[in-house]
N, C-alpha and C positions, 0 to 999 in steps of 0.2 A: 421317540415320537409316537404319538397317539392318532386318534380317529379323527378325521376331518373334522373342522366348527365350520357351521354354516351361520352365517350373517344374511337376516332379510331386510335390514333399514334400508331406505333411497340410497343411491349409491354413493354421496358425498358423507354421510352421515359412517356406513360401513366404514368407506377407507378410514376415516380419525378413528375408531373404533379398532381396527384392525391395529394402525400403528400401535394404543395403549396397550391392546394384546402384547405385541413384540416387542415392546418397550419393558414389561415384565415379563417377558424371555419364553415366553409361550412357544416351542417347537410346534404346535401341532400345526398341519394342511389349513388354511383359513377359505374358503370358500365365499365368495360374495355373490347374493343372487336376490336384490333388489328387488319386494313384490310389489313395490310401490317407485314410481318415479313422479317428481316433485313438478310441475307446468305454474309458472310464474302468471299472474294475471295482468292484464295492462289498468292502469287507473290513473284519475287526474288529481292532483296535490291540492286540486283547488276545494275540494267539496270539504279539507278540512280545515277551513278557514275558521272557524269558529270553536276547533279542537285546541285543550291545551297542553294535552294528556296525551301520551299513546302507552298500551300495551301488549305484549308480545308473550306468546307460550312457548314460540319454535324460534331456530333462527333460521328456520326457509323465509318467518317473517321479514328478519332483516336481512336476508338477502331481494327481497319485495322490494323492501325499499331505496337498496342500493339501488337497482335499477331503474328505479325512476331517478333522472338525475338531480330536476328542479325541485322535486319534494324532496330526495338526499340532502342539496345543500342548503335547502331552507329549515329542515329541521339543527342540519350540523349549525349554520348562521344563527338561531333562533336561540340554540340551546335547550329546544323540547324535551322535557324527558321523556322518556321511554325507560318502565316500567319491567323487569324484566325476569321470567321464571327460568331457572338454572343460569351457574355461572358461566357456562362456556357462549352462554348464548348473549352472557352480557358483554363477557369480551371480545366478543365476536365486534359488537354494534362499537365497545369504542375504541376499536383495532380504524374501523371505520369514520370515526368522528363523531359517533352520537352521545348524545349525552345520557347515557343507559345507568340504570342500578337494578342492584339485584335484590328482586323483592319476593323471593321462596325457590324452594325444590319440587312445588309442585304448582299446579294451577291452582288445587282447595288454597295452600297454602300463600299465592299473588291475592287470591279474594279473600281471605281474611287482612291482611296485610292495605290493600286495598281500603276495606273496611274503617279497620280501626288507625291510620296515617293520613289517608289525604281524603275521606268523605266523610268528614265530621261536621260538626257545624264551626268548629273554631280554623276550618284550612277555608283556601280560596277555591278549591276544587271540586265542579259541581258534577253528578256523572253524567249526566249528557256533554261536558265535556273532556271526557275521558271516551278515546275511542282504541277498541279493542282490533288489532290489527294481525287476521288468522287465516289458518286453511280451513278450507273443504268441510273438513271432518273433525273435531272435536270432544275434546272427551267432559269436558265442562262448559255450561252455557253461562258465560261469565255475563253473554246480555239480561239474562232470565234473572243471575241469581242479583245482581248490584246496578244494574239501569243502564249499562253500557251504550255507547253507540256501538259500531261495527261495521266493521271490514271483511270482504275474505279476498285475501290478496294475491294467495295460492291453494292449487286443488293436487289431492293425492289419487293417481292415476294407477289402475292395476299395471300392472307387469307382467309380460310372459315369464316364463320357469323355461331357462334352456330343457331340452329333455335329459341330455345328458344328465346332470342334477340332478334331476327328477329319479335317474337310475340308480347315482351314487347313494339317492337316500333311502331306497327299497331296497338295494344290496346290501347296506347295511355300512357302508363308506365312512358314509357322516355319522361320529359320533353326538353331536352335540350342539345343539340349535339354540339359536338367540330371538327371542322374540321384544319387540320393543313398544305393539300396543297389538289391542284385541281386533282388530281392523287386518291385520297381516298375519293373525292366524286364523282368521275366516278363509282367508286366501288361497293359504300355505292347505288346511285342511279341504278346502274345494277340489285342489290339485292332487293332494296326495292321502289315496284311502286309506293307508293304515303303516304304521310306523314302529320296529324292532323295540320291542318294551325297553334293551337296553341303550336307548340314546337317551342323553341327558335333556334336558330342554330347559334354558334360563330363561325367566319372564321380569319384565321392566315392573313389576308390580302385583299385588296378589289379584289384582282383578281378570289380568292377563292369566295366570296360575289358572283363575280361574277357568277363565274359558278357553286355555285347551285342553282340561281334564272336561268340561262339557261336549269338546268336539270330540279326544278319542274316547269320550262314554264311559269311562271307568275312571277309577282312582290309579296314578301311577305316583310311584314314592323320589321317583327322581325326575321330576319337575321341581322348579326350584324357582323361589322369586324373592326380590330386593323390597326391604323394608322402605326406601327410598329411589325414586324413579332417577338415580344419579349415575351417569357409564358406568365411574371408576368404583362403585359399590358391584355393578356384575362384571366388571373383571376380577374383584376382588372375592365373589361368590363363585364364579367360575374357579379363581386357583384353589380356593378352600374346598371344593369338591373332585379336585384331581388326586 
């Protein structure tokens, strides 16, 4: 058994994360500590009346929409598609009844996709009726770049850092930290000044890589990050560096 992993996704996101850890047999301590928690927006079904599209980056999206009921079963009855980045996120939506597909592993990758399938001139799909249905905080302005309309249906809210944590990661506890956007390691570096060169640190993307070797200020060689923003590639970057 090795050094603690710390997990900062919202805390519905860690646990499935955690399971695929244990599921590939990971002994190590797993630590969840949540810098962000997920606050559902209220909104009325009515305003997209005129929408014939929706698309989705997260599935806190589609839990958005579960919770409203009369837009849930009017999209389920309609058969709306929803457009959907990552697979877990499209089985999420038709675990639930929507009529989802999976249209990239990344955001660039729904707006090309986007692009070149359903705003051409030979589809029926115009983008002001394509509405994009997000948090808070994003990492692509899919309004800016394709004419979107839009939504923000949920907001990503800081979190406290028990202290305890906060102790285990300056003691030198936690071997090995998951980052999953550059937004929670703003956070994560706010709270905690300086961090044992030898913890691993996995990032959901090079641009994340990037910005914690901009927060701890120096080049570290074990910082690590997935060519594709997909779980089961950093759990699979994770055993590869055990």
């Amino acid at each position: 058994m090795g050094r603690s992993i710390l997990l900062t996704r919202p805390i519905k996101q860690s646990k499935i994360f955690e399971k695929m850890l244990l599921k590939e047999g990971v002994k190590d301590p797993i630590i969840i500590s949540p810098l962000v928690k997920i606050i559902f927006n209220k909104f009325s079904g009515d305003e997209f009346k005129k929408i014939k599209a929706f698309v989705v980056t997260s599935s806190n999206a589609i839990e958005a929409i579960k919770r409203n009921k009369s837009f849930s079963l009017r999209l389920s009855r309609e058969l709306i598609p929803i457009y959907c980045v990552g697979k877990y996120t499209t089985e999420i939506a038709r675990a639930y009844g929507f009529n989802s597909s999976f249209f990239g592993s990344t955001a660039s990758d729904l707006a090309d996709n986007l692009g070149k399938k359903l705003l051409t001139k030979n589809d029926h799909f115009k983008a002001e009726e394509i509405c994009y249905l997000r948090g808070q905080k994003i990492t692509l302005n899919l309004v800016k770049y394709l004419g979107l309309k839009e939504k923000v249906v949920y907001s990503q809210i800081e979190n406290e850092m028990d202290p305890k944590i906060e102790g285990k990661i300056t003691a030198g506890v936690v071997g090995n930290i998951f980052f999953f956007s550059s937004h929670t390691v703003d956070l994560f570096f706010d709270k905690i000044n300086g961090i044992e060169a030898s913890i691993n640190i996995f990032c959901f993307s090079e641009n994340i890589r990037n910005k914690v070797i901009d927060r701890i200020g120096r080049e570290k060689d074990n910082v690590y990050f997935t060519e594709r923003p997909i779980s089961l590639d950093m759990v699979n970057l994770f055993l590869s560096k055990k």
